[in-house]
Structures are given as structure tokens and as C-alpha cells.
N, C-alpha and C positions, 0 to 999 in steps of 0.2 A: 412155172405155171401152176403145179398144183399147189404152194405152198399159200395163190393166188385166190383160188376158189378153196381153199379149208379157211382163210380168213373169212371169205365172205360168209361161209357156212355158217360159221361160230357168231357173226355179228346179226345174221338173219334167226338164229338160235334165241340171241341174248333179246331180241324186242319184241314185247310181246305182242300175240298178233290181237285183233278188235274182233273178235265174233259177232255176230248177231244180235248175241241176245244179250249182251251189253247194251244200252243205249247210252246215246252221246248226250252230254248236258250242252244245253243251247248257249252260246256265249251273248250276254247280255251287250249292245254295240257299245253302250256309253262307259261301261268297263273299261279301266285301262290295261293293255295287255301283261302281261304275266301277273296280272292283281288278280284275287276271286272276284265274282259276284257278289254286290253288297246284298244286304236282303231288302226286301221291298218297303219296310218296313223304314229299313237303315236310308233308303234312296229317298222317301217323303220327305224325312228329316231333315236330308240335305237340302232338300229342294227348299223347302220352309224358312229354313236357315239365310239361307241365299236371296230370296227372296225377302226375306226381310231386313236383310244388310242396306243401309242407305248407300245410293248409288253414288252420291258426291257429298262434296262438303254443306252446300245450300243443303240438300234433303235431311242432312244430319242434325244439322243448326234448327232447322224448324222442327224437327223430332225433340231436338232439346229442350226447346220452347214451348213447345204442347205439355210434354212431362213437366215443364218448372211451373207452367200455367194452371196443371191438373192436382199437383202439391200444393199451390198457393191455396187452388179453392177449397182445399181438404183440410187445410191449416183456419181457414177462417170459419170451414164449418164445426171446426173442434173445440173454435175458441168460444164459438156463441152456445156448445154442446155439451164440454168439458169432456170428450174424448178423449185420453190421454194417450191412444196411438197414434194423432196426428197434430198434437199439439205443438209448437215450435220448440226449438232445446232450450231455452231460457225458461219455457213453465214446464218442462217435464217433471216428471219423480216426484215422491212422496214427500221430498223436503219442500217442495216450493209448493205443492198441495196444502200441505200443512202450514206455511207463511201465510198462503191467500186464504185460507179459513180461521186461521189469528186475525186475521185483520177483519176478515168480513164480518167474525162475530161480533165487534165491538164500533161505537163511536169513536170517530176521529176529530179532529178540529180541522184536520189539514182536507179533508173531504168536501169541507164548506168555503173553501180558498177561493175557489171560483167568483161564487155568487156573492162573498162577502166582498169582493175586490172590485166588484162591477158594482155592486152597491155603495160603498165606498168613494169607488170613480166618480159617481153622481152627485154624490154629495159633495164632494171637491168641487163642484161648480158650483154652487151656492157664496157667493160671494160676500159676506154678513159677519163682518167685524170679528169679533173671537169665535164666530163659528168654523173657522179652516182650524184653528188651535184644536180641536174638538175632536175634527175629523182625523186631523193628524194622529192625535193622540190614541183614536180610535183601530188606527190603522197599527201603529207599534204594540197595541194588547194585541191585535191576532196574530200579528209576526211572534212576540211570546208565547201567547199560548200553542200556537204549531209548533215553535221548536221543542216546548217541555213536554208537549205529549206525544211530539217524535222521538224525544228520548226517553222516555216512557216506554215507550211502544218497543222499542229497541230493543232495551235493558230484558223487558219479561219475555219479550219473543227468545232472545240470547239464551235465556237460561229453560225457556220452554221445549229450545231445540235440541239442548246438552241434556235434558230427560228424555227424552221423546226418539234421538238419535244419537245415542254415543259416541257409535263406533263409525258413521255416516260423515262425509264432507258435507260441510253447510255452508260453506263461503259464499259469501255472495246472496245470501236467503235473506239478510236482516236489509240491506239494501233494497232487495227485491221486493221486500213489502213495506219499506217506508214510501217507493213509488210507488204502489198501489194505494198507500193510506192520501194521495194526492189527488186521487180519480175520484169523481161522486160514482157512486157504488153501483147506481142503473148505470153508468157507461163503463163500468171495470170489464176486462177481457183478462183469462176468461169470466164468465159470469160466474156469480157469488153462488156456491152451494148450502151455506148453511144461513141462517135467520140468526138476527142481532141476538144475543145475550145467548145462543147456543157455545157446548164447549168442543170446542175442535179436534 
């Protein structure tokens, strides 16, 4: 028996007793037990968080769609802006800046492909003995001269980019602005920054 109550002595010894004037910290309910207290600060966040998590797959997909909707308009106001934080990855960077300002400083042949082709079209109804010869023949100078001054255009851009960018990937630049030298210049995207006979 006593060896019974010296146990208990020594266990009531070892825990410490709660006085007064300790105060107890309030356990917050949504606490999980044996966790601390987040701080309140930590518990908005959560909440935030949570709350902003899409609750199914439908709420996600339309989340997606707003964000791809909200890019799109961002992309087209960059291109009529020339924005380069929101431009698409194909005009990005200082090389394909620098293609689209080759090309805008200068006349093209291939810019007037359009209207010379619809013009052309028209006159192809004209039905008047050697005059289709005429037309035709009219039609094979511009098919040449687009090609010689797309390779033109090529050749100086090529060697324009290996000064300009040595150490820079350009692949893909001199393509990039032979299909720009195809567009008439009010409808190029992005829009032309420099003025004809300017040096880029």
C-alpha cells in the first residue's frame, strides 16, 4: 500500500499544476486537434484559396475559357498596339521586330499582289482577240517580279540579321517577313512602326 501512494505522490509531483494566473489560450474549433492555431491572417488565405478552387470540372472548363477569351483580346490589342508583352510567340523578340521594320521601310511588289490580281481578273474577261495574250503575259511580269524581289528581299534581310544579331537564332525571320512583304501594309499586323525609306 505505501509503495501505492509514493507512486501516486511522485506522478502528482511530476504535472504541473495551472495556477491562476496563467491564462489558458482559447482553442480555436476549426483547429484540428493536437495542430496549433493557424493565425488569422494564415486562416483568410485559406479560406481564399478554397474558395477560389473550381468546385467541378464544368466551373474549371469555363474558368479556362474566360482566361483563353481574356489572352485572345490582349493578343489583338497588341497587335493593332505593337505591345510586345502580349504579342503572340511568332512576332515576339527583337529579331522578328526587326524583319517587320525591313520590310515596312521598303516597297514591295509582292504588297500590290492583291489588287494587281483582281485587276488583272477583270481584264481576263475582256474577250478581244490578242488581247487575253496581253493579259496573260501581264500576269507572268508580276509573278517575276514578286519572285526577284522576294529574293531580294531575302538575301539583304539574311545578311542584315548576321550584322544586327550574331550570336541570336534567326530561323524562321526571313520567312517571317517574306509573308509580311504579301500583306498591303494598312492591313499588316502587327502594325507598321517605321515610315517607307526609314533605316530599321
Amino acid at each position: 500500500m505505501g509503495s501505492v501512494f509514493r507512486s501516486r505522490s511522485k506522478a502528482q509531483a511530476a504535472t504541473p499544476e495551472v495556477t491562476a494566473d496563467q491564462p489558458k489560450k482559447p482553442r480555436d474549433p476549426q483547429a484540428p486537434k493536437g495542430r496549433p492555431t493557424p493565425k488569422r491572417s494564415e486562416a483568410s488565405a485559406q479560406r481564399r484559396s478554397l474558395a477560389s478552387t473550381p468546385g467541378n470540372r464544368k466551373e474549371a472548363a469555363k474558368r479556362q475559357r474566360e482566361a483563353r477569351r481574356a489572352d485572345l483580346a490582349k493578343q489583338r490589342e497588341a497587335l493593332a498596339s505593337g505591345d510586345e508583352r502580349y504579342l503572340p510567340a511568332r512576332d515576339k523578340g527583337p529579331v522578328r521586330s526587326f524583319a517587320r521594320d525591313f520590310v515596312d521601310a521598303r516597297y514591295s511588289v509582292a504588297e500590290f499582289f492583291l489588287p494587281l490580281a483582281v485587276l488583272i481578273l477583270i481584264l481576263s474577261m475582256i474577250n478581244r482577240g490578242a488581247f487575253q495574250s496581253y493579259v496573260l503575259m501581264a500576269w507572268l511580269v508580276v509573278i517575276l517580279l514578286i519572285v526577284i524581289n522576294s529574293v531580294i528581299t531575302a538575301l539583304t534581310l539574311k545578311r542584315a540579321l548576321k550584322q544586327r544579331f550574331p550570336d541570336e537564332n534567326t530561323r524562321g525571320a526571313v520567312p517571317y517577313a517574306l509573308m509580311r512583304t504579301l500583306q498591303m501594309r494598312r492591313l499588316r499586323l502587327p502594325k507598321p512602326k517605321v515610315k517607307r525609306g526609314a533605316k530599321p
